[in-house]
One Martini backbone bead per residue (centre of mass of N, CA, C, O) as a GRO file, in nm:
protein
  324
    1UNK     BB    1   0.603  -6.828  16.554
    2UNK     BB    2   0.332  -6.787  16.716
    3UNK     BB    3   0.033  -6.547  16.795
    4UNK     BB    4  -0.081  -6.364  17.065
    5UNK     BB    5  -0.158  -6.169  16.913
    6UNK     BB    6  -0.462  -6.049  16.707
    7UNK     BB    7  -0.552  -5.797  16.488
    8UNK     BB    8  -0.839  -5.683  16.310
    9UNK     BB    9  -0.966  -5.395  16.207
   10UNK     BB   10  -1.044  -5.232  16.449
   11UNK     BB   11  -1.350  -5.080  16.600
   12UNK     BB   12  -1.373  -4.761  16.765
   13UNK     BB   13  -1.678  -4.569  16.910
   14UNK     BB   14  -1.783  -4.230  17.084
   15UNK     BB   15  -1.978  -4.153  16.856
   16UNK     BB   16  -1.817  -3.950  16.648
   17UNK     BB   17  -1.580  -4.089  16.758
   18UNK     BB   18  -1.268  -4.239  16.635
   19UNK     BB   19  -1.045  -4.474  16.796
   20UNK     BB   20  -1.082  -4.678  16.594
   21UNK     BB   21  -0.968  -4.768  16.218
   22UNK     BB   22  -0.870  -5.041  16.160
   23UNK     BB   23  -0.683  -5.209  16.337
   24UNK     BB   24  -0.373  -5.402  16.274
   25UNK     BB   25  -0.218  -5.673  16.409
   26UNK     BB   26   0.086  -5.846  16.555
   27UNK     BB   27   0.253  -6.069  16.864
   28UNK     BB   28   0.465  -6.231  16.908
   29UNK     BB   29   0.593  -6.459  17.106
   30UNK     BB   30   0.803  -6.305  17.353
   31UNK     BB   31   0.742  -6.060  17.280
   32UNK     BB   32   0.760  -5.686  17.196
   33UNK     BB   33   0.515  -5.426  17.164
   34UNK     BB   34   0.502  -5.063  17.083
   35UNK     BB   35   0.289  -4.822  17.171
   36UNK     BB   36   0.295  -4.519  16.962
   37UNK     BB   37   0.159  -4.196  17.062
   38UNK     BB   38  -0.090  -3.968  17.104
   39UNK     BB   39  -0.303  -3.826  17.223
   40UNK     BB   40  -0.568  -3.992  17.087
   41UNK     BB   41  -0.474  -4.261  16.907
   42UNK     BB   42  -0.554  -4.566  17.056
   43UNK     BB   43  -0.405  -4.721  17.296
   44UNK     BB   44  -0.613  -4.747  17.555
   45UNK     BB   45  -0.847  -4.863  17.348
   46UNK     BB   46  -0.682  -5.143  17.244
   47UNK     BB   47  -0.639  -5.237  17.588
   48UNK     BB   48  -0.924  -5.272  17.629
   49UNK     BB   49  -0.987  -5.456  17.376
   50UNK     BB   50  -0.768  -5.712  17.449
   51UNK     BB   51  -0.888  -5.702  17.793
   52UNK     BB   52  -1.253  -5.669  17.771
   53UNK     BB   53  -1.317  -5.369  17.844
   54UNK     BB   54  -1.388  -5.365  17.536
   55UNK     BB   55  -1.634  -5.344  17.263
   56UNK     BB   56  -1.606  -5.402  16.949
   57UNK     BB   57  -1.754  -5.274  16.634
   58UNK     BB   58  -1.504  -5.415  16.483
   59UNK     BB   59  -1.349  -5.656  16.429
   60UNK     BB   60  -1.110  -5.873  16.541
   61UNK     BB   61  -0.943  -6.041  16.854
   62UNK     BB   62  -0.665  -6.241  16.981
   63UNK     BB   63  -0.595  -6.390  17.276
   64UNK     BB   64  -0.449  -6.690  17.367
   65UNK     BB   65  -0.637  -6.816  17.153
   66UNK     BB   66  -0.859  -6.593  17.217
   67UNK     BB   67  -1.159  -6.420  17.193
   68UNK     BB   68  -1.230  -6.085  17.287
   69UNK     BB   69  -1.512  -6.196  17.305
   70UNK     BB   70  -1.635  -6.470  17.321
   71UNK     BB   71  -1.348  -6.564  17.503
   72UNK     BB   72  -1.363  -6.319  17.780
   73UNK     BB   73  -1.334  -6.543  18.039
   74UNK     BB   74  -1.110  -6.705  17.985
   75UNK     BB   75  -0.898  -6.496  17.914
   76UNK     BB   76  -0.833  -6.374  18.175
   77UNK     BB   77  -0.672  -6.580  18.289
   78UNK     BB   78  -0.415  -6.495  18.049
   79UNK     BB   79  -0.386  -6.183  18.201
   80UNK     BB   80  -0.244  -5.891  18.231
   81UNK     BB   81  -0.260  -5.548  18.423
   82UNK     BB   82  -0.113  -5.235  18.369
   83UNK     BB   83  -0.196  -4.915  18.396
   84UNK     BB   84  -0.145  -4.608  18.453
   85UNK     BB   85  -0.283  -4.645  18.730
   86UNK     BB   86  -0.250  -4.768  19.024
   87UNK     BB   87  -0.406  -5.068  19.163
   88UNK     BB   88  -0.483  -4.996  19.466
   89UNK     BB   89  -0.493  -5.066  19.809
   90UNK     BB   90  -0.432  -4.797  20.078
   91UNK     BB   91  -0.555  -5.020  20.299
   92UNK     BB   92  -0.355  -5.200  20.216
   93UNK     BB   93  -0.107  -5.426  20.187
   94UNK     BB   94   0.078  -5.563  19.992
   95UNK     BB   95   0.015  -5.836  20.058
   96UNK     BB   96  -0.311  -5.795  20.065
   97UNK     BB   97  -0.342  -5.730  19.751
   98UNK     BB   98  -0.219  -5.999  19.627
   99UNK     BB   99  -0.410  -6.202  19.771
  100UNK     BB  100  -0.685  -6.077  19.679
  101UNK     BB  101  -0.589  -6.153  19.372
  102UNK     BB  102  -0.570  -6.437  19.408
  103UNK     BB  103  -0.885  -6.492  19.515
  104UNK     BB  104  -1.015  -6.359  19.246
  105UNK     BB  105  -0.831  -6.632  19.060
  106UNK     BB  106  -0.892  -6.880  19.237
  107UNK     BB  107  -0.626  -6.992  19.386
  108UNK     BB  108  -0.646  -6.949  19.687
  109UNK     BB  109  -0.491  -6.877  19.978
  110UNK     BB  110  -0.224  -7.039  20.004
  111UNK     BB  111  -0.133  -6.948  19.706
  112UNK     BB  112  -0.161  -6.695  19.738
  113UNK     BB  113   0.032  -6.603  19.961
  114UNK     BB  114   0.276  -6.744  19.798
  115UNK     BB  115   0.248  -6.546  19.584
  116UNK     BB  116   0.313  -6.327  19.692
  117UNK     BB  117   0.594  -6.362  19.841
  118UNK     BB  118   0.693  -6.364  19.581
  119UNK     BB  119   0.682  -6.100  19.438
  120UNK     BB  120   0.774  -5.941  19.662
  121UNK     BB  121   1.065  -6.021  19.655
  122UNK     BB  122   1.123  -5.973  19.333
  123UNK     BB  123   1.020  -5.614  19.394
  124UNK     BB  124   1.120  -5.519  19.631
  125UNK     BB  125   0.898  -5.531  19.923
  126UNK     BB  126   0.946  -5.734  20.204
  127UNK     BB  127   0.963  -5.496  20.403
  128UNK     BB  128   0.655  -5.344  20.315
  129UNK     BB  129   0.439  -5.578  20.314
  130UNK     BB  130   0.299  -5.470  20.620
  131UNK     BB  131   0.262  -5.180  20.482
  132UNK     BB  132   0.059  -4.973  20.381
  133UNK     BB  133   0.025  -4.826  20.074
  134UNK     BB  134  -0.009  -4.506  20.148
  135UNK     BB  135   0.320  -4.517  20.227
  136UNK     BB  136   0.398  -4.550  19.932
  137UNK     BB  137   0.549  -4.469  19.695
  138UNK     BB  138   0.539  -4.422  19.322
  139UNK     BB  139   0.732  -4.693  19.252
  140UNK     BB  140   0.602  -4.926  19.493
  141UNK     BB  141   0.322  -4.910  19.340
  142UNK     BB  142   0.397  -4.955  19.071
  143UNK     BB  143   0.493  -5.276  19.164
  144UNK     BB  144   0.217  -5.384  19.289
  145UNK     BB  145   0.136  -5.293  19.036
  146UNK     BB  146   0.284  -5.570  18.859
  147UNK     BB  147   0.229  -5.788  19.074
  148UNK     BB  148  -0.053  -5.845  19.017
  149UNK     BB  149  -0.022  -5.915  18.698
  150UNK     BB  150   0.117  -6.199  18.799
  151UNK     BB  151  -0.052  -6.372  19.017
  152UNK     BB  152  -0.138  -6.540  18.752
  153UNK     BB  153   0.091  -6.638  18.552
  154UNK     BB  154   0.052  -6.459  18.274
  155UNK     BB  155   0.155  -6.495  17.939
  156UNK     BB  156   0.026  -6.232  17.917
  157UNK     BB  157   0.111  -5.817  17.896
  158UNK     BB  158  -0.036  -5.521  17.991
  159UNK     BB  159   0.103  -5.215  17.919
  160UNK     BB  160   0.008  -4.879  18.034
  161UNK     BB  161   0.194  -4.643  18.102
  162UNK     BB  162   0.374  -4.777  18.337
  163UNK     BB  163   0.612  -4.514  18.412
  164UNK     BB  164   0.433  -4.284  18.497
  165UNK     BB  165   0.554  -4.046  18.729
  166UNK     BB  166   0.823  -4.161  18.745
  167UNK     BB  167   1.182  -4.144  18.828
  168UNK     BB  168   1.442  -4.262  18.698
  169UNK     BB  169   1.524  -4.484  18.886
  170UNK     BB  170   1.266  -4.646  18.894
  171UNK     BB  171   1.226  -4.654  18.543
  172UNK     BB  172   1.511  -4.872  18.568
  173UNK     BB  173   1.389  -5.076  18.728
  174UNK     BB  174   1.161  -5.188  18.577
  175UNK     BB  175   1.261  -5.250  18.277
  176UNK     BB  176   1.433  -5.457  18.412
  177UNK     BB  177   1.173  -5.634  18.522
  178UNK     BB  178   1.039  -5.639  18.214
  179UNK     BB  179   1.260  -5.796  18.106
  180UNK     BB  180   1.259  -6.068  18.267
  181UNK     BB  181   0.974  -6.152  18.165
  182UNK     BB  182   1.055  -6.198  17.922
  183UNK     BB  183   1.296  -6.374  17.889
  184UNK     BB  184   1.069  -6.605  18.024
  185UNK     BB  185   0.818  -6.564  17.784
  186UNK     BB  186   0.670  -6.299  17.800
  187UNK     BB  187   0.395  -6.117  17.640
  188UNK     BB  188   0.403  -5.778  17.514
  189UNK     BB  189   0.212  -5.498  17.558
  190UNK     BB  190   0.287  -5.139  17.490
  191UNK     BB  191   0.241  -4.829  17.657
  192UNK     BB  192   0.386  -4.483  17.532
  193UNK     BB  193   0.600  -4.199  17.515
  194UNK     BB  194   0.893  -4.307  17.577
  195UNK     BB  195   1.131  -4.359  17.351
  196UNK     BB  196   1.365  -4.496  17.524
  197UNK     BB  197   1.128  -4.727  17.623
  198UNK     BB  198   1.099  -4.871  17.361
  199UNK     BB  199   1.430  -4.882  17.284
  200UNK     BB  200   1.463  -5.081  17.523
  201UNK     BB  201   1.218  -5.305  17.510
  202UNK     BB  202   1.151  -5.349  17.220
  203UNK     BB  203   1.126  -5.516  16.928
  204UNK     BB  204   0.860  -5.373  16.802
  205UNK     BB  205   0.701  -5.080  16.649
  206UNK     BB  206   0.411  -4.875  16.695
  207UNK     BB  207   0.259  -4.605  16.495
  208UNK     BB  208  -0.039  -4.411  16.625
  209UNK     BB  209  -0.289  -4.240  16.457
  210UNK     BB  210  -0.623  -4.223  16.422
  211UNK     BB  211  -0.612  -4.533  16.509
  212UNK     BB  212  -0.377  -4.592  16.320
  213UNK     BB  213  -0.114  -4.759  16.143
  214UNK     BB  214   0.193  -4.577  16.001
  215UNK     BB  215   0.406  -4.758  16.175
  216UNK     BB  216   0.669  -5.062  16.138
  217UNK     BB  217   0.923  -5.181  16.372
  218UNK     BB  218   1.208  -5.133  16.452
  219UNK     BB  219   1.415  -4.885  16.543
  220UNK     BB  220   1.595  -4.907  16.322
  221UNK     BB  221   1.412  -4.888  16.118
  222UNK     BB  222   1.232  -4.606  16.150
  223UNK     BB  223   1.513  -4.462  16.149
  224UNK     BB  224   1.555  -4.547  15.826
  225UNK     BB  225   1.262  -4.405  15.737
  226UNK     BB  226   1.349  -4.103  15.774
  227UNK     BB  227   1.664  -4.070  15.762
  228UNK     BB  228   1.919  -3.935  15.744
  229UNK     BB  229   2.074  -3.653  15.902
  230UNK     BB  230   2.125  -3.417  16.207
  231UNK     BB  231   2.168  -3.101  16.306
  232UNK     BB  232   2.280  -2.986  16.666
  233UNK     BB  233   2.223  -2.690  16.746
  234UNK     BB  234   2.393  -2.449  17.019
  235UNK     BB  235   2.330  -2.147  17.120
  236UNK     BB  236   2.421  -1.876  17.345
  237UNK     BB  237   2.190  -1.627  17.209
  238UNK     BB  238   1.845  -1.592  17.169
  239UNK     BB  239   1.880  -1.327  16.961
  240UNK     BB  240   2.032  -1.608  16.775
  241UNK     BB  241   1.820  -1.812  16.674
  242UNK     BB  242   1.659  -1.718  16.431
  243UNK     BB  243   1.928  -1.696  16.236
  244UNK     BB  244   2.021  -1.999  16.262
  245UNK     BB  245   1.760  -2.097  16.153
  246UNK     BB  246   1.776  -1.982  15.869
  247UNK     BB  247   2.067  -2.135  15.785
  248UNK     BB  248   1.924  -2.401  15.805
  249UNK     BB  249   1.722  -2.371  15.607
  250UNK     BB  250   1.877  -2.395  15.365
  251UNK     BB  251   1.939  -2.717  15.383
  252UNK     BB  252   1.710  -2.868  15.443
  253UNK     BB  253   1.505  -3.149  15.438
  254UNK     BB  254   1.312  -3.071  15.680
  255UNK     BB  255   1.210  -2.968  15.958
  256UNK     BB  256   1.261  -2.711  16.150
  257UNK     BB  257   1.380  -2.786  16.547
  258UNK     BB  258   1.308  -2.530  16.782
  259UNK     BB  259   1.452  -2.491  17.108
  260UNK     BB  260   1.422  -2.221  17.309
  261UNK     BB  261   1.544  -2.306  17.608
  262UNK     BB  262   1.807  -2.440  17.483
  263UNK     BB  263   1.897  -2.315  17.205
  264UNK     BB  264   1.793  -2.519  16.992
  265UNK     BB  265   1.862  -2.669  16.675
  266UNK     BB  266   1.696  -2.950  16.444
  267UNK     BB  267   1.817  -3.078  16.110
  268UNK     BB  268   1.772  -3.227  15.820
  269UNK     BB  269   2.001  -3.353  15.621
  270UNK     BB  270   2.210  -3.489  15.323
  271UNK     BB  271   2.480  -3.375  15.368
  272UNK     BB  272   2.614  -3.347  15.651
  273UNK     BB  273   2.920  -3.220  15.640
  274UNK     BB  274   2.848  -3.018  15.407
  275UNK     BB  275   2.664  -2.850  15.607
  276UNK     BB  276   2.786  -2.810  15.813
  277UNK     BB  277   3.024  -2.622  15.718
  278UNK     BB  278   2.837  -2.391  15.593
  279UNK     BB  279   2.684  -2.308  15.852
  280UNK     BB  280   2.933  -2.235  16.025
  281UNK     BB  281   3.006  -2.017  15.860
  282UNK     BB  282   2.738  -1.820  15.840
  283UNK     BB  283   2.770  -1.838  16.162
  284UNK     BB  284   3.020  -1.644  16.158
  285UNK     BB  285   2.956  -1.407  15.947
  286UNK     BB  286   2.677  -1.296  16.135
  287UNK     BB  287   2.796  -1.343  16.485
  288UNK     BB  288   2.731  -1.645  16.592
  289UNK     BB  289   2.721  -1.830  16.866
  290UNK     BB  290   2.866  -2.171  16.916
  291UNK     BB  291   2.792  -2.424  17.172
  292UNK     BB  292   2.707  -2.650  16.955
  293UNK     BB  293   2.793  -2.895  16.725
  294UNK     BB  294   2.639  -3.157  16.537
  295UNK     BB  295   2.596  -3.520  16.383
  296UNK     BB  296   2.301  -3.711  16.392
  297UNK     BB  297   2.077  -3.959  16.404
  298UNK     BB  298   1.828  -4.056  16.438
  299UNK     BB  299   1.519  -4.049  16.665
  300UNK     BB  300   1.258  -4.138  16.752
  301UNK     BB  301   1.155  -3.874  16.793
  302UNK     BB  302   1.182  -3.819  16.497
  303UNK     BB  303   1.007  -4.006  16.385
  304UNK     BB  304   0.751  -3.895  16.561
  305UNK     BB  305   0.710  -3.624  16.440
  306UNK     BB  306   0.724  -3.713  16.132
  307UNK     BB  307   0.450  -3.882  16.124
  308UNK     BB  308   0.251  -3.714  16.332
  309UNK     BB  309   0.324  -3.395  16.391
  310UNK     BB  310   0.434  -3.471  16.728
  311UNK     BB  311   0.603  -3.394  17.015
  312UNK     BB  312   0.677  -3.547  17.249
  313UNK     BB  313   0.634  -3.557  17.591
  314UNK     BB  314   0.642  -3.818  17.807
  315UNK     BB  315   0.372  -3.853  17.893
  316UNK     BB  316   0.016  -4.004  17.922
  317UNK     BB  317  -0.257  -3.864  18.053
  318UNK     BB  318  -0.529  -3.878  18.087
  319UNK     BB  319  -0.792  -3.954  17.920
  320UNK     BB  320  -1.089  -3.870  17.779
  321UNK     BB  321  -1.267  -4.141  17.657
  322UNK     BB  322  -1.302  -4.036  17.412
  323UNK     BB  323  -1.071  -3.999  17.273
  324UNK     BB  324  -0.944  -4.297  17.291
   0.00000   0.00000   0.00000
């Protein structure tokens, strides 16, 4: 399987900030690759430098057998773009819109309708198709700037974090729409910071920090390589979350993670079973109420903590140029 996408080394910097500093990888075509990181860490940097829209300082790539300086032309034409913020113009209609982008294109006018037509069916847009897009939810602006990205049918994909700002049906609609492309043969670069949105799409992850890629793998690799089992235990009483905090600390093989407001405490232990019984005894002994405990697997969150040093926020807003 040859690779659609392929970065050696890529170097950008904004003034003092470095950027990209020196990223490498491959995406064989067909597959998913998703691009995990805190913000600041270099991944809407990575999809303007793979899609033209930034010229990289140092190391080179290319996109569908195009290079993304030299043949930076003609690489248009070869791919789609979606990025945090639906990019529609909210005084044309849907179907305005898709045609528009259709004529950029340079389809023609014939072709374009057709192909809105198309694919305003395809996302489930055909009863708003000719109504303005500012009376659009944002979910089916999500949709129709999705649709914008396929209408030159290009082999190449990137999503930057696609479902940002989406409520979960929403989010679970978009999904499922992005798996049926990909099924279909198209190649994806995805930027996320949710979690399950990763384990639900990609062939493989890569966890990118500091402009550097720091972990690469499937899912279920990444979390083999965190490690251990986990501890997740929650306590009844505010005042007792302390006490369980620090029962948890004698067991831990790393970093006790306590989420206040939920009164959770999550901590990896090398020897499961016999953690936990222990730390149960250690907590009925000092008085601590506990509502709720078990023992579960590595979960991305885990790798994502383990790796950047960062807990996952779930959104990665817009952030100043010069930080991506």
């Amino acid at each position: 399987m040859s690779d659609a996408i392929t970065a050696e080394g890529l170097v950008k910097r904004y003034g003092e900030v470095t950027a990209l500093d020196g990223l490498s990888f491959t995406v064989p075509r067909g597959t998913v690759l998703a691009l995990l990181g805190p913000n600041g860490a270099g991944k809407t940097t990575t999809v303007r430098v793979l899609t033209t829209l930034l010229r990289p300082d140092g190391g080179r790539a290319t996109v569908a057998g195009y290079d993304v300086v030299g043949d930076a032309r003609r690489l248009r034409s070869s791919i789609g773009l979606s990025g945090q913020y639906a990019a529609v113009d909210e005084h044309l209609t849907g179907a305005e819109n898709l045609e528009m982008i259709g004529r950029l294109y340079h389809l023609g006018a014939k072709r374009s309708k057709a192909r809105a037509r198309e694919l305003l069916e395809r996302f489930d847009l055909t009863d708003a198709a000719n109504r303005p897009v500012k009376g659009y939810s944002g979910g089916m602006r999500r949709r129709v700037d999705l649709a914008g990205a396929l209408v030159a049918d290009p082999p190449v994909l990137f999503l930057d974090e696609p479902t940002t700002g989406l409520d979960p049906r929403a989010r679970a609609a978009l999904w499922d729409t992005i798996s049926e492309l990909v099924a279909a043969g198209s190649t994806l670069l995805l930027t996320t910071q949710y979690m399950e949105e990763a384990d639900h799409l990609a062939d493989q992850i890569m966890v990118v920090d500091h402009g550097r890629a720091i972990a690469r793998g499937t899912a279920d690799e990444l979390k083999d390589q965190v490690g251990g089992s986990r501890i997740e235990l929650t306590v009844t009483d505010a005042a007792e979350l302390e006490t369980a905090r620090q029962a948890l600390a004698r067991f831990a093989a790393g970093a006790v993670r306590t989420v206040p407001e939920s009164l959770q405490i999550t901590v990896a232990v090398t020897d499961g079973p016999e953690s936990l019984r222990q730390v149960l005894g250690l907590l009925a002994d000092a008085g601590v109420r506990v509502r709720d405990a078990g023992l579960r697997r590595p979960t991305l969150d885990d790798v994502y903590l383990t790796l950047t040093g960062h807990q996952a926020s779930g959104t990665d807003p817009q952030a100043r140029e010069a930080t991506r």
